[in-house]
VOVOMAR-298679 format. One record per residue: x, y negated, z negated of N, C-alpha, C in turn. Coordinates in nm, 2 decimals, m for minus. Atoms other than C-alpha are relative to their C-alpha. Example, Ala and Ser with C-alpha at 12.3 -4.5 7.8 and 13.67 -1.06 7.14 Angstrom:
2
[rec [0.09, 0.12, 0.00], [1.23, 0.45, m0.78], [0.09, m0.12, 0.00]];
[rec [m0.09, 0.11, 0.00], [1.37, 0.11, m0.71], [m0.08, m0.11, m0.08]];
END
This chain:
74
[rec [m0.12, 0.01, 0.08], [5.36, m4.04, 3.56], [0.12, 0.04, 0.08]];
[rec [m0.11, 0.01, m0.11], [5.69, m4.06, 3.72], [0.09, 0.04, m0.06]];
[rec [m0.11, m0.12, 0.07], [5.97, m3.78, 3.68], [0.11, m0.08, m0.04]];
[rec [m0.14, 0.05, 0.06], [6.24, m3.91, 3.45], [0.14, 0.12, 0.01]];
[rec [m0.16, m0.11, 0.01], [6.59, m3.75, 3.51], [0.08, m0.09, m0.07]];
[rec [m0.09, 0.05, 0.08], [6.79, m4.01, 3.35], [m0.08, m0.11, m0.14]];
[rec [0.03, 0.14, 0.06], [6.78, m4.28, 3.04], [0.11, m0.07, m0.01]];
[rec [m0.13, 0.17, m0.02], [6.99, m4.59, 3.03], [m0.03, m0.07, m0.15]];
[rec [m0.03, 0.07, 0.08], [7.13, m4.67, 2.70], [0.05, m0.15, 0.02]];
[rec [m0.02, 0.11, 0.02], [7.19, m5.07, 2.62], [0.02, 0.00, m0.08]];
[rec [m0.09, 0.04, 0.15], [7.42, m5.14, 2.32], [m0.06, m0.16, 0.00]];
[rec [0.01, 0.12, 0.01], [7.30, m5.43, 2.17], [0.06, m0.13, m0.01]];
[rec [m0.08, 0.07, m0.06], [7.65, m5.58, 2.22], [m0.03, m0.08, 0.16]];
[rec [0.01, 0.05, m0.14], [7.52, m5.67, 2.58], [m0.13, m0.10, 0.00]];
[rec [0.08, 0.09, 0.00], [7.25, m5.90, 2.50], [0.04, m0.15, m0.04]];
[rec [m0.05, 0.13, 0.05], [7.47, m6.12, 2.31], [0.10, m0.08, 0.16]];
[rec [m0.08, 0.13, m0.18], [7.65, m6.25, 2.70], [m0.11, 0.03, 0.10]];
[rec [0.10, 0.01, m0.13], [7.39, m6.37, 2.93], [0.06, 0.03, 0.10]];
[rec [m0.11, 0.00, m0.14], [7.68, m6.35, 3.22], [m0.01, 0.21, 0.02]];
[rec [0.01, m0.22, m0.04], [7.65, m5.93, 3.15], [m0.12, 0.04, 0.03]];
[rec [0.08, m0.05, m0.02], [7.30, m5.93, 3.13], [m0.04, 0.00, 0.15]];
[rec [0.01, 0.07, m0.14], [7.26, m6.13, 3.47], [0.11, 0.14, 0.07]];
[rec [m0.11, m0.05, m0.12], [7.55, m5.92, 3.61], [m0.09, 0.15, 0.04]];
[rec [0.11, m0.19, 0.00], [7.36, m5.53, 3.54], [m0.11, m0.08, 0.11]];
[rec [0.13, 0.00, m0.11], [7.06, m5.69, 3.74], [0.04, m0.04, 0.10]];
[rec [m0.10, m0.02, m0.14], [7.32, m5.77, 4.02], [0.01, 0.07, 0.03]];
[rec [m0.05, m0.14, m0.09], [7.46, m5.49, 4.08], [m0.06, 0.11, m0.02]];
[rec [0.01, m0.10, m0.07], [7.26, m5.24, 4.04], [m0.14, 0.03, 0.15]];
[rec [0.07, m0.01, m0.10], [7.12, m5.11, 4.37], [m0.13, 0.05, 0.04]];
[rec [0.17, m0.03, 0.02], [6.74, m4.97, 4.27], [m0.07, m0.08, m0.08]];
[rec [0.06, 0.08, 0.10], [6.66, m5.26, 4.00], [m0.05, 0.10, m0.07]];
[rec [0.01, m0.09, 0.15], [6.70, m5.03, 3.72], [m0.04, m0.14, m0.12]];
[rec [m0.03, 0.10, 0.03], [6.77, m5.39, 3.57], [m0.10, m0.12, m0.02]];
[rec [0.05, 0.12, m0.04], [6.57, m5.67, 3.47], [0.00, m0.10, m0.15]];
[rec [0.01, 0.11, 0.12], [6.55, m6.00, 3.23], [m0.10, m0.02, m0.06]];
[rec [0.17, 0.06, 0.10], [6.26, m6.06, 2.96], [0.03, m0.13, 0.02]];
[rec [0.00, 0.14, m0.01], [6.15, m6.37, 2.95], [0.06, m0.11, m0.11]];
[rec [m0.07, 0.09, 0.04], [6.40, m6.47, 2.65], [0.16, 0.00, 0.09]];
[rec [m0.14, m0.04, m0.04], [6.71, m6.34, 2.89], [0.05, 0.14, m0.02]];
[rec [m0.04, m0.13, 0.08], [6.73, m5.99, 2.71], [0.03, 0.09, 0.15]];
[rec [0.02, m0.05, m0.10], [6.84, m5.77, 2.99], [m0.08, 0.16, m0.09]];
[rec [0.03, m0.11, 0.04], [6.64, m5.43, 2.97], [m0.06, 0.09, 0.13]];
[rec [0.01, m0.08, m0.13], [6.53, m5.13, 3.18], [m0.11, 0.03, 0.10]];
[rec [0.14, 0.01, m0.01], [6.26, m5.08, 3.41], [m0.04, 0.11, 0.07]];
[rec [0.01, m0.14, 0.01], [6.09, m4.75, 3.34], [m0.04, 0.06, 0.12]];
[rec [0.01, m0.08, m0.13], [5.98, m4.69, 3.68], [0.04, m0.03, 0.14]];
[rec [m0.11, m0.03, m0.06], [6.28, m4.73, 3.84], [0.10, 0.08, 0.01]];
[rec [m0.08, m0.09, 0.05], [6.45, m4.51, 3.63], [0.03, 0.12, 0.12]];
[rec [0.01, m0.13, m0.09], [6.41, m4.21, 3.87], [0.06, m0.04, 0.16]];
[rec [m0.08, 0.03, m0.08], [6.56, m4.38, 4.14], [0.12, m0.01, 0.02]];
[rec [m0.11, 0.02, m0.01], [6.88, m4.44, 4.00], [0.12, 0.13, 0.11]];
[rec [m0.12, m0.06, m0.02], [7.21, m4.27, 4.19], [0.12, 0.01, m0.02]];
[rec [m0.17, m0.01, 0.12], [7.45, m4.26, 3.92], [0.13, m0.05, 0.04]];
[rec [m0.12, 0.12, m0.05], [7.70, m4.53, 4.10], [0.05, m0.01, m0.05]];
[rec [m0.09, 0.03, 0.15], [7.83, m4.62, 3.76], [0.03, m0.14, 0.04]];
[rec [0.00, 0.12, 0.00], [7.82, m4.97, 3.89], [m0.07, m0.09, m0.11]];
[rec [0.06, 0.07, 0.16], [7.61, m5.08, 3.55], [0.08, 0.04, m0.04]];
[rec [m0.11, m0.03, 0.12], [7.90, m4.90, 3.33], [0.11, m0.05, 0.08]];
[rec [m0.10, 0.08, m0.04], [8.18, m5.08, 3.57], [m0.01, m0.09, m0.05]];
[rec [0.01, 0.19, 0.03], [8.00, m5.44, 3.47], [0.05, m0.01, m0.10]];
[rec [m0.07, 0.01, 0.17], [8.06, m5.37, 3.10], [0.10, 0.08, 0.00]];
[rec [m0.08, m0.06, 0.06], [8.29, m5.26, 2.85], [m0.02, 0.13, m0.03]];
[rec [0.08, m0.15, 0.00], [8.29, m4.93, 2.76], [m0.07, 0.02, m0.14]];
[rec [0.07, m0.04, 0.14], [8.03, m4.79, 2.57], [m0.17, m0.12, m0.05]];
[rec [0.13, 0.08, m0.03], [7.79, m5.05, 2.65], [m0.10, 0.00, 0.06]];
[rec [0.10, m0.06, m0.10], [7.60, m4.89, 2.92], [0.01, 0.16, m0.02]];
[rec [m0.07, m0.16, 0.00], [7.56, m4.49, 2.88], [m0.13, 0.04, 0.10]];
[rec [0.11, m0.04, m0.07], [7.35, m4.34, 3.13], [0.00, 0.17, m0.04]];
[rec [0.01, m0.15, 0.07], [7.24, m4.01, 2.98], [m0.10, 0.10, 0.10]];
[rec [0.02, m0.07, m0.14], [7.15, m3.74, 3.25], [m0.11, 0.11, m0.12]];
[rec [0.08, m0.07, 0.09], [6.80, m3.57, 3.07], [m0.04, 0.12, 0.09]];
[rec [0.06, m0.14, m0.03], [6.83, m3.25, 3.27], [0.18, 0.10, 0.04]];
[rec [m0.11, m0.08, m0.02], [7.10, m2.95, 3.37], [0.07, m0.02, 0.09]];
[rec [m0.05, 0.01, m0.13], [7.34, m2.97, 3.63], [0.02, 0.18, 0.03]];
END
């Protein structure tokens, strides 16, 4: 099982524009990111642990559509 430090909220606002879903699996740089097979973008749980909090998936969207929730102390 693979150590989770973060989770990656998705507002269901971001499913309704294919152009956002597509864009999150652009840019980000560990394929946190990927498409179901209707288009849905969603996360992929063991990548999670790779992420480096870039904020390049909350740049793509609006705000409040991406929240990346940090599940430990700093």
């Amino acid at each position: 099982m693979a150590a989770m430090f973060i989770r990656v909220d998705i507002a269901d606002s971001v499913q309704d524009d294919p152009a956002v879903c597509q864009q999150l699996v652009e840019v980000c740089p560990v394929d946190i990111f990927e498409l179901d097979d209707g288009g849905r973008v969603r996360t992929v749980e063991d990548n999670l642990d790779e992420c480096t909090l870039c904020d390049l998936c909350i740049d793509a969207t609006q705000p409040g559509q991406i929240d990346v929730v940090k599940l430990y102390r700093e």
